[in-house]
Biopython code that builds the backbone (N, CA, C, O; Angstrom):
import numpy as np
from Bio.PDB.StructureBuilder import StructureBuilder

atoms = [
    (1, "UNK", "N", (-9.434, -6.415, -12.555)),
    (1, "UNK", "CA", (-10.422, -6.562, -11.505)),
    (1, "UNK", "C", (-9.774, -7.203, -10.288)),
    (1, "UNK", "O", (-9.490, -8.393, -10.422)),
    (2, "UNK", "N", (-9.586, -6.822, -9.517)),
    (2, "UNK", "CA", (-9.596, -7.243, -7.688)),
    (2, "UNK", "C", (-9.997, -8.268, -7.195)),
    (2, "UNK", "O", (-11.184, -8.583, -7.278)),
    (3, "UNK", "N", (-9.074, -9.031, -6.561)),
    (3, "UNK", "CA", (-10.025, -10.227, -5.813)),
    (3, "UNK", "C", (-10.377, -9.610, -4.406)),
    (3, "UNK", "O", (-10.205, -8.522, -3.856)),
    (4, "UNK", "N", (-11.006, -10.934, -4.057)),
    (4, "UNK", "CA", (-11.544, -10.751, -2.738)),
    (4, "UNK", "C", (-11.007, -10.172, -1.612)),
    (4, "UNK", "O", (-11.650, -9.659, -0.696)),
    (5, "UNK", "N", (-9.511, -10.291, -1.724)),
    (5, "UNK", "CA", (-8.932, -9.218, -0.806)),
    (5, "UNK", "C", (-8.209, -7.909, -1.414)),
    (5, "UNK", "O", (-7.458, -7.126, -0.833)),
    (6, "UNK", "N", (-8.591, -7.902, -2.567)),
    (6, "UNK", "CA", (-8.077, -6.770, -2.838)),
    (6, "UNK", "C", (-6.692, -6.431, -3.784)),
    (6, "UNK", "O", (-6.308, -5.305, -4.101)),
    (7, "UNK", "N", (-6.035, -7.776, -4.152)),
    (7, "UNK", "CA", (-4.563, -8.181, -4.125)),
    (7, "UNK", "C", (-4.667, -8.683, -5.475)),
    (7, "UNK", "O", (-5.237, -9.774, -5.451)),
    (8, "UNK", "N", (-4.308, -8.288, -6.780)),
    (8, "UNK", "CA", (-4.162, -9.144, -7.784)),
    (8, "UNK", "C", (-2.737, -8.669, -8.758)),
    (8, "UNK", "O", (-1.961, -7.716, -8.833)),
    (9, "UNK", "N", (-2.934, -9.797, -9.317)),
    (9, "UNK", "CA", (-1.826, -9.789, -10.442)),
    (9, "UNK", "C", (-1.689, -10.187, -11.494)),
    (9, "UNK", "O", (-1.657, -11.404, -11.677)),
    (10, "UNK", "N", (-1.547, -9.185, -12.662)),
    (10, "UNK", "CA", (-1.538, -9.178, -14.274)),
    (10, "UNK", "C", (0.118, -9.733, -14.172)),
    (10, "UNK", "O", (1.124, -9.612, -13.473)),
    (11, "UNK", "N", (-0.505, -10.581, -15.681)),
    (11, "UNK", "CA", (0.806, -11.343, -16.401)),
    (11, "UNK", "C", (0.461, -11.085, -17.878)),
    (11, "UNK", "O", (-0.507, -10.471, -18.325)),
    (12, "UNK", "N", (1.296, -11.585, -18.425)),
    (12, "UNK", "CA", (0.800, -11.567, -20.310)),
    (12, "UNK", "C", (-0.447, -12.567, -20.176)),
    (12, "UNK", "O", (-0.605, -13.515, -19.407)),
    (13, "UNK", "N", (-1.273, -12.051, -21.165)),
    (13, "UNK", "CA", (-2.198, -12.680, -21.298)),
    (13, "UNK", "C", (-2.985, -13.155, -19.823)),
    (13, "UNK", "O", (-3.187, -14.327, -19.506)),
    (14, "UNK", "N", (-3.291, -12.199, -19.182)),
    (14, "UNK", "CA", (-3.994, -11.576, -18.278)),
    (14, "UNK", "C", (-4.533, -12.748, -17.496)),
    (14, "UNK", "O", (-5.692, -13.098, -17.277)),
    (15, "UNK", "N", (-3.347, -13.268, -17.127)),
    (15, "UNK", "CA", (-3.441, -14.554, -16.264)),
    (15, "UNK", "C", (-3.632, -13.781, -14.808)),
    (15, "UNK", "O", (-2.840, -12.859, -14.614)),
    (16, "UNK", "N", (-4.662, -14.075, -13.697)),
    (16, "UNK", "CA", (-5.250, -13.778, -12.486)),
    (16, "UNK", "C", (-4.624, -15.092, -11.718)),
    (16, "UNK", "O", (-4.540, -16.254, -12.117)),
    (17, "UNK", "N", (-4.202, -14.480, -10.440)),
    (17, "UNK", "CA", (-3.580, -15.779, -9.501)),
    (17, "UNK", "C", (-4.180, -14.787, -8.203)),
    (17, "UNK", "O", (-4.256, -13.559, -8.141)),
    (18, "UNK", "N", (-4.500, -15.654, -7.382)),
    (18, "UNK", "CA", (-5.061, -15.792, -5.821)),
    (18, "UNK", "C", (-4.148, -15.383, -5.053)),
    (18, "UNK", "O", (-3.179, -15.585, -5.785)),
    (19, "UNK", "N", (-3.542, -14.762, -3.692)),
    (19, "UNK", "CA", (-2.991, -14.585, -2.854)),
    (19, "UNK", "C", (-3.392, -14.438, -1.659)),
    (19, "UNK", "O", (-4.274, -13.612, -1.426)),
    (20, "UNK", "N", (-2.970, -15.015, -0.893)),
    (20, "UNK", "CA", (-3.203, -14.058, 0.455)),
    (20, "UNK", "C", (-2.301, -13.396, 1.811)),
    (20, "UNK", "O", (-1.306, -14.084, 2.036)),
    (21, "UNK", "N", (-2.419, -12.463, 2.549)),
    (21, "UNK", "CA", (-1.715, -11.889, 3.049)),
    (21, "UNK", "C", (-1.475, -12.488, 4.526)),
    (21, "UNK", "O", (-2.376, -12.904, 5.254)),
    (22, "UNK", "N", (-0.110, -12.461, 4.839)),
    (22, "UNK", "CA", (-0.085, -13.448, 6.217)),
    (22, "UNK", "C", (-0.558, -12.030, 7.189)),
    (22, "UNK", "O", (-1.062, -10.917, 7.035)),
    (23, "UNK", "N", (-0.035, -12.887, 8.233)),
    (23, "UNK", "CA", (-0.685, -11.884, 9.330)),
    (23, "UNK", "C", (0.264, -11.041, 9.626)),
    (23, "UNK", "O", (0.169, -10.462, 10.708)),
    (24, "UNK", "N", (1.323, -10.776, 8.822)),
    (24, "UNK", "CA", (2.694, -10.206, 8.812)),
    (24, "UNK", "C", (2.316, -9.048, 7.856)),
    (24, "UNK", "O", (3.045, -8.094, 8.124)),
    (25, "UNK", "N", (1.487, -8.763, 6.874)),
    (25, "UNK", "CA", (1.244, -8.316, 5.510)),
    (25, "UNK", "C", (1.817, -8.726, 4.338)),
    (25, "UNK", "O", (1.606, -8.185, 3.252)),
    (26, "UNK", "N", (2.927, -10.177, 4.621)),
    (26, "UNK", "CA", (3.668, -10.131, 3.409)),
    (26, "UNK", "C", (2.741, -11.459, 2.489)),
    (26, "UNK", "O", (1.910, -12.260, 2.918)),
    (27, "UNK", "N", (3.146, -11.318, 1.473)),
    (27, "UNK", "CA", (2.348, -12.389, 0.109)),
    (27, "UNK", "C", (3.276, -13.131, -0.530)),
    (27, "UNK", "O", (4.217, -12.625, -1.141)),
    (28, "UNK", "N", (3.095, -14.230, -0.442)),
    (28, "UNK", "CA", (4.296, -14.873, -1.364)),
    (28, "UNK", "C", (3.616, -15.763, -2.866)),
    (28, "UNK", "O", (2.856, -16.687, -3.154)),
    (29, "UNK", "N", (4.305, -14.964, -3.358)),
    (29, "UNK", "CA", (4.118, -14.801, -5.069)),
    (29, "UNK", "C", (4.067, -16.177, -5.538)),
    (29, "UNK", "O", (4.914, -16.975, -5.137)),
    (30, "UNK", "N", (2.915, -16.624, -6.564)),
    (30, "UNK", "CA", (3.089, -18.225, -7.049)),
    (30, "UNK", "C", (4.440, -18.823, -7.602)),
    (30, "UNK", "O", (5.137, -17.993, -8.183)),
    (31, "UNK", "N", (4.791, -19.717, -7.553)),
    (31, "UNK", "CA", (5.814, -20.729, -8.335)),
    (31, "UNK", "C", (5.826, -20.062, -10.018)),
    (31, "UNK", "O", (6.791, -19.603, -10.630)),
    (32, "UNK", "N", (5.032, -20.141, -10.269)),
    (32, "UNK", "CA", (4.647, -20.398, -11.531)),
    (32, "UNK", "C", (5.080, -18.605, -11.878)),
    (32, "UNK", "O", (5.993, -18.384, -12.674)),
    (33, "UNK", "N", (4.552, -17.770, -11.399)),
    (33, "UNK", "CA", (4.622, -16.529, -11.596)),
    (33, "UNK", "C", (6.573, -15.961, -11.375)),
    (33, "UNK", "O", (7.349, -15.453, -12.185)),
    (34, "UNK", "N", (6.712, -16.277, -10.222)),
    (34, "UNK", "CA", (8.209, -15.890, -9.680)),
    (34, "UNK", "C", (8.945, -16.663, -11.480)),
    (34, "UNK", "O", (9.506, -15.900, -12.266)),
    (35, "UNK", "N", (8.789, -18.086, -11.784)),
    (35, "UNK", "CA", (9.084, -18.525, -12.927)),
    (35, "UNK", "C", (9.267, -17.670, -13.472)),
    (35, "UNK", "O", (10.238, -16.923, -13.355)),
    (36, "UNK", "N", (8.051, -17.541, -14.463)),
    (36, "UNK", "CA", (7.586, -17.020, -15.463)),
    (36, "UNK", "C", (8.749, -15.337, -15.346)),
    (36, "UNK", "O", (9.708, -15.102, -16.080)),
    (37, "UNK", "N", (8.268, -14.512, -14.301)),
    (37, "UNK", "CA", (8.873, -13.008, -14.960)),
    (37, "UNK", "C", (10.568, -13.284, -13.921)),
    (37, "UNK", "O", (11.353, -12.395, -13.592)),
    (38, "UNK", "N", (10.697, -14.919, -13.599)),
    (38, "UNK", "CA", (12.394, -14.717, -13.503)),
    (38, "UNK", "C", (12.859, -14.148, -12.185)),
    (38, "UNK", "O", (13.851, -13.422, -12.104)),
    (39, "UNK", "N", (12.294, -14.413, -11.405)),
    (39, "UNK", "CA", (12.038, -13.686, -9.619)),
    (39, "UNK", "C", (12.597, -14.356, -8.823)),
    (39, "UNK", "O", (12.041, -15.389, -8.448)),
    (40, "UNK", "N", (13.843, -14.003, -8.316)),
    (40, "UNK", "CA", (14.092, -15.204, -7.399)),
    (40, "UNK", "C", (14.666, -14.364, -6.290)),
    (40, "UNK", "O", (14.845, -13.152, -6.402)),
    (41, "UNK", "N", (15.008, -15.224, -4.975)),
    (41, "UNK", "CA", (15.028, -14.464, -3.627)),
    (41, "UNK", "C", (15.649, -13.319, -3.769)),
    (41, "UNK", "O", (16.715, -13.452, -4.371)),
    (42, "UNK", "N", (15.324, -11.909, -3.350)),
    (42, "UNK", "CA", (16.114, -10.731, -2.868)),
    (42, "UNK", "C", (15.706, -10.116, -4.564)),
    (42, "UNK", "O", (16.504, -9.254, -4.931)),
    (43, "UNK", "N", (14.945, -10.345, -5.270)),
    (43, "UNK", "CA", (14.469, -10.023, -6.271)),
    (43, "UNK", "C", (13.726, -8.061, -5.998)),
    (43, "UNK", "O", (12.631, -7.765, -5.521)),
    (44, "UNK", "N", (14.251, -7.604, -6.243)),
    (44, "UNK", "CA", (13.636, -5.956, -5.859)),
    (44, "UNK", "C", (12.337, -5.450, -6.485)),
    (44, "UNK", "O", (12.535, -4.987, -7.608)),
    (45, "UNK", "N", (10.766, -5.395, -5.986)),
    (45, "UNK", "CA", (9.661, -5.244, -6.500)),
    (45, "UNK", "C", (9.240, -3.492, -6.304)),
    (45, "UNK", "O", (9.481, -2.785, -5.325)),
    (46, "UNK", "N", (8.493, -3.083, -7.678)),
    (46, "UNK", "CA", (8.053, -1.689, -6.928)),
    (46, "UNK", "C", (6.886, -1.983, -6.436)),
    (46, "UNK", "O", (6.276, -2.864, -7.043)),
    (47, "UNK", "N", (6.205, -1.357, -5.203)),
    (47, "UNK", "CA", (4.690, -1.309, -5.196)),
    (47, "UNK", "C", (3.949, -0.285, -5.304)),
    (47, "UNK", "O", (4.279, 0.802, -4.829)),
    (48, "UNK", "N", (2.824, -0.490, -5.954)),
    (48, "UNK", "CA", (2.329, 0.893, -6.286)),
    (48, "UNK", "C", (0.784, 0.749, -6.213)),
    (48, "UNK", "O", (0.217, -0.039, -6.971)),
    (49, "UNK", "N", (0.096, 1.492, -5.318)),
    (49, "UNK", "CA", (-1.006, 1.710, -5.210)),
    (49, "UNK", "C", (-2.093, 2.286, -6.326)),
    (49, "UNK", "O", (-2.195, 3.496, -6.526)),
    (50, "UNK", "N", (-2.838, 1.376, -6.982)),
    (50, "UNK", "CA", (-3.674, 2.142, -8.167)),
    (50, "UNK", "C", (-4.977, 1.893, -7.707)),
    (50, "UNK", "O", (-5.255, 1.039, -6.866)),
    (51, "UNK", "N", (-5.933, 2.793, -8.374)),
    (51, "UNK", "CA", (-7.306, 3.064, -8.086)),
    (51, "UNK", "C", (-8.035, 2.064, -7.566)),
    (51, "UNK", "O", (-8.941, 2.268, -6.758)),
    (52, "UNK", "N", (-7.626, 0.674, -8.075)),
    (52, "UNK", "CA", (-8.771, -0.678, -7.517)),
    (52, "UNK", "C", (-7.410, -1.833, -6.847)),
    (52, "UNK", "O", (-7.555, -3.016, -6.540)),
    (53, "UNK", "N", (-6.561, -1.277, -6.797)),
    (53, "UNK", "CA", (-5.666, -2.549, -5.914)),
    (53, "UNK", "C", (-4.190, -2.007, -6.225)),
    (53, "UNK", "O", (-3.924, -0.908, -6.711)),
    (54, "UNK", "N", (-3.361, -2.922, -5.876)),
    (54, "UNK", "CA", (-1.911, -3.082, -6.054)),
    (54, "UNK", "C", (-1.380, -3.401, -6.936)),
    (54, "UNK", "O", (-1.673, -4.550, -7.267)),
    (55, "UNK", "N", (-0.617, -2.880, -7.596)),
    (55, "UNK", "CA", (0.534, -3.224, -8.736)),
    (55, "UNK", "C", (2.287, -3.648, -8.212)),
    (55, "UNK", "O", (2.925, -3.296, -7.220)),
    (56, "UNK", "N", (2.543, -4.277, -9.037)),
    (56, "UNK", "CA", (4.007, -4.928, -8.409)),
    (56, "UNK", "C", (4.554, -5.091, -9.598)),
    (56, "UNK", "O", (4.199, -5.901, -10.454)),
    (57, "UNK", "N", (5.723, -4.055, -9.679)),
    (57, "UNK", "CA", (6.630, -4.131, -10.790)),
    (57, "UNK", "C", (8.034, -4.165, -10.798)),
    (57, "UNK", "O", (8.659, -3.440, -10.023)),
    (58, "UNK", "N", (8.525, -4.813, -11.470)),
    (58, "UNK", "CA", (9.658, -5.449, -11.358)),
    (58, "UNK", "C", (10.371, -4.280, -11.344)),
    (58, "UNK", "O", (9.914, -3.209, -11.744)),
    (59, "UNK", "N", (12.172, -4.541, -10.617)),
    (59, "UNK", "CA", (12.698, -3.022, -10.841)),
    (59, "UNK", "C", (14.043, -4.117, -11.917)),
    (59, "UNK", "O", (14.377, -5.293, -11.770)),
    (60, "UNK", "N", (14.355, -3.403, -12.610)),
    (60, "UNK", "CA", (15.512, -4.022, -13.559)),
    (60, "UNK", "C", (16.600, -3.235, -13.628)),
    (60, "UNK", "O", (16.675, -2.035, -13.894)),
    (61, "UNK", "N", (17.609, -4.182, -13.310)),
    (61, "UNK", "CA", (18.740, -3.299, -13.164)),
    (61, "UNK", "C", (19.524, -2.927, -14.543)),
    (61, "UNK", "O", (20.148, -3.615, -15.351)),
    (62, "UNK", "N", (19.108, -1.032, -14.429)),
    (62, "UNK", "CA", (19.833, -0.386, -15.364)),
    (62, "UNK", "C", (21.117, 0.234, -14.705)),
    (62, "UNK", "O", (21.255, 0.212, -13.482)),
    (63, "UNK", "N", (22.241, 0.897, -15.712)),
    (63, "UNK", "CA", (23.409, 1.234, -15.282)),
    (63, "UNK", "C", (23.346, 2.562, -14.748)),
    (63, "UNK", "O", (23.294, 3.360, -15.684)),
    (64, "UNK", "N", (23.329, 3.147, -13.601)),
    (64, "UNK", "CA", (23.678, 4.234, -12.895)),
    (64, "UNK", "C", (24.420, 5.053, -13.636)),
    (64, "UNK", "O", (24.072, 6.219, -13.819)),
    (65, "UNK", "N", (25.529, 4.543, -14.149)),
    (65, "UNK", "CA", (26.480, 5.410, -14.890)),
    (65, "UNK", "C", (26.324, 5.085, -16.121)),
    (65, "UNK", "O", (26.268, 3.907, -16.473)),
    (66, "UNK", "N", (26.211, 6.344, -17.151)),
    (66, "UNK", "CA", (26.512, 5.626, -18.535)),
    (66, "UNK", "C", (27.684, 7.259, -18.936)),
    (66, "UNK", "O", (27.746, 8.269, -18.235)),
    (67, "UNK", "N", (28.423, 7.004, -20.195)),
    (67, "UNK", "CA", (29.041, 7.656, -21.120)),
    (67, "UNK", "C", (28.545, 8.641, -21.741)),
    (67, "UNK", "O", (27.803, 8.461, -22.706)),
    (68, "UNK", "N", (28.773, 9.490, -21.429)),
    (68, "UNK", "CA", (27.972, 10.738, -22.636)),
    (68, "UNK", "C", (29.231, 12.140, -22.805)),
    (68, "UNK", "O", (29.520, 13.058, -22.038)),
    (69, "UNK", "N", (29.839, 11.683, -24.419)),
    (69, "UNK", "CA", (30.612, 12.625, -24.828)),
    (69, "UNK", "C", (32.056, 12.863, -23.646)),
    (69, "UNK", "O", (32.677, 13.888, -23.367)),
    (70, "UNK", "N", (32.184, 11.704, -23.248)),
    (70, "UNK", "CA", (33.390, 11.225, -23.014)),
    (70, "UNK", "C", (33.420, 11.554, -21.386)),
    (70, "UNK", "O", (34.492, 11.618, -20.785)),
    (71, "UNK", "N", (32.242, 11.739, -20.782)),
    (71, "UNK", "CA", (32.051, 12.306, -18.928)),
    (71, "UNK", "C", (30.997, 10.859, -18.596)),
    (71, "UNK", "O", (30.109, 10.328, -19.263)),
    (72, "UNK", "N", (31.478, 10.611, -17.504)),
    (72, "UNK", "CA", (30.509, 9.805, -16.790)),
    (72, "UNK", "C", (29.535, 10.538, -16.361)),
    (72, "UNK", "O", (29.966, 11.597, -15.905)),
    (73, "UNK", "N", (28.416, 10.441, -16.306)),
    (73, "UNK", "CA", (26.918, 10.980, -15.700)),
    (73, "UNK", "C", (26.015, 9.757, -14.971)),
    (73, "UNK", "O", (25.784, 8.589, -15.281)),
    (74, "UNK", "N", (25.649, 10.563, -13.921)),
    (74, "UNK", "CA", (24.854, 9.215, -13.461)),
    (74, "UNK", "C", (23.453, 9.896, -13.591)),
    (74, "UNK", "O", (22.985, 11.019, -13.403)),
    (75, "UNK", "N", (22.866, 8.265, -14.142)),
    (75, "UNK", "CA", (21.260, 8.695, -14.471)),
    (75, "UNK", "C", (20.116, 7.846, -13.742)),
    (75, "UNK", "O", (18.887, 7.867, -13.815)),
    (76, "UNK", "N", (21.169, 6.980, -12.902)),
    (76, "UNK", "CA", (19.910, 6.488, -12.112)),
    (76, "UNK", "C", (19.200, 7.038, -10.853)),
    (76, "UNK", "O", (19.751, 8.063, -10.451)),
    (77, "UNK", "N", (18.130, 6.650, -10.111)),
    (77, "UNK", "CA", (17.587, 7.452, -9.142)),
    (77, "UNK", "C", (18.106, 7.291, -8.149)),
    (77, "UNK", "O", (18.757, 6.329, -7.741)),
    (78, "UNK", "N", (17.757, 8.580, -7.520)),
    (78, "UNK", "CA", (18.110, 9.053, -6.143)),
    (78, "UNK", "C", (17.711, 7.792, -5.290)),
    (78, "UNK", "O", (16.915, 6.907, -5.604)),
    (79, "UNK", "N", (18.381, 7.906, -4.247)),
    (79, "UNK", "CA", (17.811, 7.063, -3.024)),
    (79, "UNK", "C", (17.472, 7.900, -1.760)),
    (79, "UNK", "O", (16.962, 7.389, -0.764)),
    (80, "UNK", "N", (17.843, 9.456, -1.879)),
    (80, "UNK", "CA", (17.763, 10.190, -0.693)),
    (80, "UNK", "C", (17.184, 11.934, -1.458)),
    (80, "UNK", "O", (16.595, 12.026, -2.535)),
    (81, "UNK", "N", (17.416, 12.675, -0.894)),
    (81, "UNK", "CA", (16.993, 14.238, -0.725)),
    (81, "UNK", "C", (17.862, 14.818, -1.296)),
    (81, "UNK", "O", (18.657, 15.366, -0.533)),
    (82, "UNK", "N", (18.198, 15.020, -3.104)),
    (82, "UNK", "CA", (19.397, 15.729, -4.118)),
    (82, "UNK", "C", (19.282, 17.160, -2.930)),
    (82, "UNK", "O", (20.189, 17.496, -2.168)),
    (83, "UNK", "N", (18.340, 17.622, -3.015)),
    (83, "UNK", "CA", (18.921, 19.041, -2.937)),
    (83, "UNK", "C", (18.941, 19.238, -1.486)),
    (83, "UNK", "O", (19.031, 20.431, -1.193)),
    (84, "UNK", "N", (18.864, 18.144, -0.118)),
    (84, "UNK", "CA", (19.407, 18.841, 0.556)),
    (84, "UNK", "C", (20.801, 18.090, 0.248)),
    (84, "UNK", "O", (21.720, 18.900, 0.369)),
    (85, "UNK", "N", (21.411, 16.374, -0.230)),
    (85, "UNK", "CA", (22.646, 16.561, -0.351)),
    (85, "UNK", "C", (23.357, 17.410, -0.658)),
    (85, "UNK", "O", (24.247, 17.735, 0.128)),
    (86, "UNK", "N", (23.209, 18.101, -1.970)),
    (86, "UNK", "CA", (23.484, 19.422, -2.557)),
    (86, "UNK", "C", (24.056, 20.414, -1.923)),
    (86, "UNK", "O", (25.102, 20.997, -2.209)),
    (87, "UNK", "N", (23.032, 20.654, -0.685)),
    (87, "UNK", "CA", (22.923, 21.594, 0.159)),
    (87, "UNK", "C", (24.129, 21.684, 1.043)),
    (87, "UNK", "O", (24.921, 22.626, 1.074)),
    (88, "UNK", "N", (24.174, 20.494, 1.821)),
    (88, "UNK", "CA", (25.337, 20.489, 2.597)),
    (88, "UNK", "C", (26.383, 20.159, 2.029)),
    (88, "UNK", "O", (27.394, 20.357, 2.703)),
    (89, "UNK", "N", (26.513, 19.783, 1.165)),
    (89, "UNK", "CA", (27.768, 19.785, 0.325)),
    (89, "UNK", "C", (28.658, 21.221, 0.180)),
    (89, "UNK", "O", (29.857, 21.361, 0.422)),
    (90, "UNK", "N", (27.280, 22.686, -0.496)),
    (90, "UNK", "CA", (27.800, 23.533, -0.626)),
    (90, "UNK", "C", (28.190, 24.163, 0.564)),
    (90, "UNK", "O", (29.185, 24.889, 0.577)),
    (91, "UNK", "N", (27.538, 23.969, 1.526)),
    (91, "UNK", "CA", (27.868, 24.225, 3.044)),
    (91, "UNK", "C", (28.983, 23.741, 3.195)),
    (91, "UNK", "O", (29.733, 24.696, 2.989)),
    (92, "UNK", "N", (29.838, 22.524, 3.514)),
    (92, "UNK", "CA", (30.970, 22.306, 3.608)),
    (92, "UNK", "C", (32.108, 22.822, 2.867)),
    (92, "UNK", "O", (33.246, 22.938, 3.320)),
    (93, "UNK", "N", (31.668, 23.167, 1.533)),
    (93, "UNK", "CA", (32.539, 23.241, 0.730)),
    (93, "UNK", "C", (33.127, 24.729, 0.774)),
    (93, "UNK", "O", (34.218, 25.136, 0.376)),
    (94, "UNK", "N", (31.968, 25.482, 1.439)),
    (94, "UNK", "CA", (32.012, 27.249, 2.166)),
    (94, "UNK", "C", (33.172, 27.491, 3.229)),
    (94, "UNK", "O", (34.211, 28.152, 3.228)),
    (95, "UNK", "N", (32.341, 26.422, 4.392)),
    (95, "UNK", "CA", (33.256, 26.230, 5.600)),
    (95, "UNK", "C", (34.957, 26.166, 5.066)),
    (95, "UNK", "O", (35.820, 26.986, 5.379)),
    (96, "UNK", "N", (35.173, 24.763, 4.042)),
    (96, "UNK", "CA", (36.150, 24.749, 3.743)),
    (96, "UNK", "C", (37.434, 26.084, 3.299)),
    (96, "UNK", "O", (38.638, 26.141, 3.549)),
    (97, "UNK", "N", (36.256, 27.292, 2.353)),
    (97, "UNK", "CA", (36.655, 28.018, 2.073)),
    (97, "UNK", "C", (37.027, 29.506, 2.754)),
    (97, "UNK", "O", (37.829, 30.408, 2.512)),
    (98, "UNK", "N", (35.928, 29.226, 3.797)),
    (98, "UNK", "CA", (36.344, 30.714, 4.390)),
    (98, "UNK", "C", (37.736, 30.053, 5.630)),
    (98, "UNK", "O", (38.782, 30.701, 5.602)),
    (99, "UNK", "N", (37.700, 29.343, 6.208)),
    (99, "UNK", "CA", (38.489, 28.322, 6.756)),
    (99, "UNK", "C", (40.138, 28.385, 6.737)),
    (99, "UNK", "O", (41.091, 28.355, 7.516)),
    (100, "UNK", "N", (39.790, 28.509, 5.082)),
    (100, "UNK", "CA", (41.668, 28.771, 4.395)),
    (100, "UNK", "C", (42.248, 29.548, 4.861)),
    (100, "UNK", "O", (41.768, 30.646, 5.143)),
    (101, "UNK", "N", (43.411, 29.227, 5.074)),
    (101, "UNK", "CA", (44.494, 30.207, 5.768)),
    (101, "UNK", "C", (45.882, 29.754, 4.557)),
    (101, "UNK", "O", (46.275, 28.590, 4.638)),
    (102, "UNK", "N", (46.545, 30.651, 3.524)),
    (102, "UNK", "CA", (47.653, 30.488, 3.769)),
    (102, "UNK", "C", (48.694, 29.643, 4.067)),
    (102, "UNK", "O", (49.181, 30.043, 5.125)),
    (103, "UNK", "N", (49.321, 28.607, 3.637)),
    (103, "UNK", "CA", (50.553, 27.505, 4.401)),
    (103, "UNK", "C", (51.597, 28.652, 5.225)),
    (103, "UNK", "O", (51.356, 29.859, 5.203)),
    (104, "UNK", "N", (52.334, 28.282, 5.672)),
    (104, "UNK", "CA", (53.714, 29.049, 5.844)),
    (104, "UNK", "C", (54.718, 28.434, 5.525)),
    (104, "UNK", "O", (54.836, 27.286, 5.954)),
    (105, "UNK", "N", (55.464, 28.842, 4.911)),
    (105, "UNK", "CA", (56.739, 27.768, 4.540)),
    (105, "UNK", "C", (57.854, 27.922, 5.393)),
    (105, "UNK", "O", (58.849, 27.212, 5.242)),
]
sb = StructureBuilder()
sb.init_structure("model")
sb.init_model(0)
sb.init_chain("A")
sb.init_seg("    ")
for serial, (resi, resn, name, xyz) in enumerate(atoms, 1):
    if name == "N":
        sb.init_residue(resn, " ", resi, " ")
    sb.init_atom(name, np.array(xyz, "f"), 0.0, 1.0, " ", f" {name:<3s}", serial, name[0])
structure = sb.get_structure()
């Protein structure tokens, strides 16, 4: 359930804490809470808009790269547009090719 402005936050055992928003939009999270789930400055939050208010979930750092059958793969998320990187990649990689000429020795 929502407080009065709209702004709440679940913990274990469905502890409710008060906030409010400066005139900036930003909220600064209780003592007790930042504690509790281990939050400290430059701490990376998701926000996510649900049906009756805001959710704020922690992002935890997993490994980008892991091992699989002896190849590095990366499995963490994008930060930009795969397929137009993709895109111009294969574009360059064209240019590169029609481009070729031959060395001369």
């Amino acid at each position: 359930m929502p407080l009065g402005n709209g702004i709440y936050y679940k913990l274990c055992h469905y502890r409710i804490m008060e906030v409010t928003l400066d005139r900036f939009g930003r909220v600064v999270l209780p003592k007790r809470l930042r504690d509790d789930l281990d939050l400290d400055a430059g701490s990376v939050l998701i926000v996510e808009e649900v049906e009756d208010g805001i959710l704020l979930k922690r992002v935890r750092d997993e490994p980008s790269l892991v091992e699989k059958e002896g190849v590095l793969v990366f499995v963490g998320k994008s930060t930009d547009d795969v397929a137009d990187a993709m895109e111009k990649l294969r574009a360059k990689r064209l240019r590169v090719l029609t481009d070729w000429k031959p060395r001369r020795q």
